[in-house]
N, C-alpha and C positions, 0 to 999 in steps of 0.2 A: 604701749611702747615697750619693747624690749629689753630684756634685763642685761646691760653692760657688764658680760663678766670679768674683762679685763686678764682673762689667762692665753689669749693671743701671743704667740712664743715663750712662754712659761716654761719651766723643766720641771715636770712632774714625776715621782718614782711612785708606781703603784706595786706593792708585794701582791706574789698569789693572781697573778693577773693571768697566767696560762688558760684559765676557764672560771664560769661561773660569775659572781659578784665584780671580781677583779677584773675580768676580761670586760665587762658590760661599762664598768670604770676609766679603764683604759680609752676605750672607744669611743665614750663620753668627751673627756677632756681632750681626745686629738678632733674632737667636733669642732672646739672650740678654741681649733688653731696653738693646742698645746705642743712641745715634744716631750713626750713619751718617755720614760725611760718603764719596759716593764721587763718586773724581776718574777721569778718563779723555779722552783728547783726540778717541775718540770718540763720539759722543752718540747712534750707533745702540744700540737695546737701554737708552737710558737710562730713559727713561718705563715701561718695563716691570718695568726692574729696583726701580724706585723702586716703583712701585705695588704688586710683588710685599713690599716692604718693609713698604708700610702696610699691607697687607691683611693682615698678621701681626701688628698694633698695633705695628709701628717707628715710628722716627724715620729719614727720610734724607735728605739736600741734595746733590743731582749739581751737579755744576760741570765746565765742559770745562776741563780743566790742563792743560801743556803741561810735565810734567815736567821737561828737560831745557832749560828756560825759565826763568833764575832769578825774574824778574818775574811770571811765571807762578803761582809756586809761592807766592810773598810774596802775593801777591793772594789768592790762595785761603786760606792761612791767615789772613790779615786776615781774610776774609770767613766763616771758619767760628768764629774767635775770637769776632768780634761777634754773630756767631747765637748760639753757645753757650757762650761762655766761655772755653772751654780747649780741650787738647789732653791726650786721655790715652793715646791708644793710635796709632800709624805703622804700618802697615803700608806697607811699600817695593817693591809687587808690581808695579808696570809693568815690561813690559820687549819686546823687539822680536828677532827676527836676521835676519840677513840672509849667511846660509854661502856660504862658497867655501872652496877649499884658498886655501894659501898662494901656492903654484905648481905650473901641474899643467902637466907637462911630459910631449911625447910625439911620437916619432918623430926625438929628439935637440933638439929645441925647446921654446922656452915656449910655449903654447897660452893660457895664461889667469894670473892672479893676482890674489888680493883686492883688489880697491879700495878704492884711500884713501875715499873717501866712506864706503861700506860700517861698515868700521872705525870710524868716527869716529862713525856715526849710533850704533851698537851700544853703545858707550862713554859718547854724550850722555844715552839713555834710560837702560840700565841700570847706569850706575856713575857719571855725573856727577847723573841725576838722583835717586839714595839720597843722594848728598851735600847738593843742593840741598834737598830737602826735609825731612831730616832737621835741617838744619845753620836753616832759617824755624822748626820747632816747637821744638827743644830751649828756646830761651829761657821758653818760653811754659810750656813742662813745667817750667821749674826754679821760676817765679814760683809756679806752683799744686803745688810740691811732689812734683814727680816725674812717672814715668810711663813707657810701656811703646816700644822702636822695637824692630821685626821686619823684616827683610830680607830679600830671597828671592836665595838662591844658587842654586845648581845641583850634582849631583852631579855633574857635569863638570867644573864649579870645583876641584873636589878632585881627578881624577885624566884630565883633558883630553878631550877627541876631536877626532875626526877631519872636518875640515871647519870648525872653529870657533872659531878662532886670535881672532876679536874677542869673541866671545858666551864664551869661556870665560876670557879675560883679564879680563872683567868681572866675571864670578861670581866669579872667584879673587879679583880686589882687594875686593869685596862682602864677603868673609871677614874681610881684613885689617883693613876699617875697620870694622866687626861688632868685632872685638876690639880697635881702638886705641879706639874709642868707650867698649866696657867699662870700661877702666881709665881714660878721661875723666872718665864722667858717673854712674858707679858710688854719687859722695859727694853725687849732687845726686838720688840716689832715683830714676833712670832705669837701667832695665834693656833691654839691649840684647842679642837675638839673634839668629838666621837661622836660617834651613831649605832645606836643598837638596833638593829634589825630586827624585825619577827621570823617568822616563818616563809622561806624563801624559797621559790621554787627552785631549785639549782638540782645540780645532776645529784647530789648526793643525797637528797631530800627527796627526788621520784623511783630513787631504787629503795624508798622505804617501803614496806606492807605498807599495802591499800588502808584499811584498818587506821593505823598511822597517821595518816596523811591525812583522812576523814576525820580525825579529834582534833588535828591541827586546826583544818580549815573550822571545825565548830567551833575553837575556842579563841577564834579570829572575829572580832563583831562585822568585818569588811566582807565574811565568809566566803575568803579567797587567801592562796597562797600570793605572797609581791612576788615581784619580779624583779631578777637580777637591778635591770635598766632602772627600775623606783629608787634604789640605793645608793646609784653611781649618779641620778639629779641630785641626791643629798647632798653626799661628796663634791659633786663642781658646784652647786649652792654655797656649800662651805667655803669652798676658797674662792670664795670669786669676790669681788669688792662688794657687790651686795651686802655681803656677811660681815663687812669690816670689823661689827661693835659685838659681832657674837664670839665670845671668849670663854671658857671653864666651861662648855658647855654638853651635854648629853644628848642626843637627838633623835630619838626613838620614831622609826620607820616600821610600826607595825600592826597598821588594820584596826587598831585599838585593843589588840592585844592585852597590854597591859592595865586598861580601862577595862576589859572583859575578864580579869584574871579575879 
């Protein structure tokens, strides 16, 4: 018997949906009879994505956002509010890195260390901007009686690596407010969880060295990189009534990853 998701004209906001995790997200939820709102600051692949929407009898409204822009993110949700009303469903998938060690030291010297920039960019997109967007729909969700926010961690968030001291201190705190949010907004019929992904094939992940990618898939027990599409079933799993009673919850999408770590 089929699983009644129940997001049949739903208003969904997916960040970062231009390509990759986001985009396979988007596409997911107007499967299931959603409208779409998808944000992205860039607007390559937006007409395509959109079209790809309608041409499945969606609904979708691309907007360039600027995550990490509290103005930014106010506007768009004004802007999707008046189109359709409400807000039912967050997704919080934007996100960016930009790796270095911390200090890579060699021949008795420092040779390099992360830049403050760096750090700070990492932190804007993916941890001030869950904030900022989450923090513009909540009211919106409480007025229409609830509703769904999703956050995208990392399985690195949960157990570090190497090279990623700003991209993994984000996903880490992504957890922390994923679970202070829970016991927030639990009374006002907003459920709130995250999904940490492994190792994903996406475009940014196949212009790595070969090399790369071969430790990835070894230190994957599935010995394979997912795929976009595995992580945008999480996300409409999550929101869909199926999941009513899953709350504070983490949801790691990753081969066994962290079982193999």
């Amino acid at each position: 018997m089929p699983i009644e998701t129940g997001l049949k004209g739903k208003v969904v906001i997916v960040t970062g949906a231009a390509a990759g995790i986001g985009r396979a997200t988007a596409l997911r939820f107007a499967a299931e009879g959603a409208r779409v709102a998808a944000w992205d600051v860039d607007e390559k692949g937006a007409d395509e994505l959109a079209s790809s929407i309608r041409a499945a009898a969606g609904e979708c409204a691309f907007s360039r956002v600027d995550v990490s822009a509290a103005v930014s993110v106010e506007r768009g949700v004004t802007e999707i509010v008046d189109r359709w009303g409400r807000v039912d469903v967050l997704v919080n998938n934007a996100g960016i890195v930009r790796d270095a060690v911390l200090v890579k030291w060699k021949d008795g010297q420092v040779q390099s260390t992360m830049a403050e920039d760096a750090f700070d960019a990492v932190m804007n997109v993916n941890l001030k901007g869950v904030f900022h967007c989450t923090r513009a729909v909540v009211p919106h969700m409480i007025r229409a009686g609830g509703g769904v926010i999703l956050n995208a961690s990392s399985v690195v968030g949960l157990y570090g690596n190497f090279g990623q001291t700003n991209y993994v201190a984000a996903k880490a705190a992504v957890i922390g407010m994923t679970r202070t949010w829970s016991r927030e907004l639990g009374r006002h019929n907003i459920r709130v969880n995250a999904v940490a992904p492994g190792f994903i094939g996406t475009e940014i992940l196949r212009n790595m060295p070969a090399k790369v990618i071969e430790s990835m898939i070894a230190r994957t027990p599935r010995g394979r990189l997912g795929l976009p599409e595995e992580i945008a079933e999480a996300y409409v799993w999550l929101a869909s009534d199926a999941a009513g009673f899953v709350h504070g919850a983490v949801l790691s999408v990753d081969g066994g990853l962290v079982v193999g770590t």
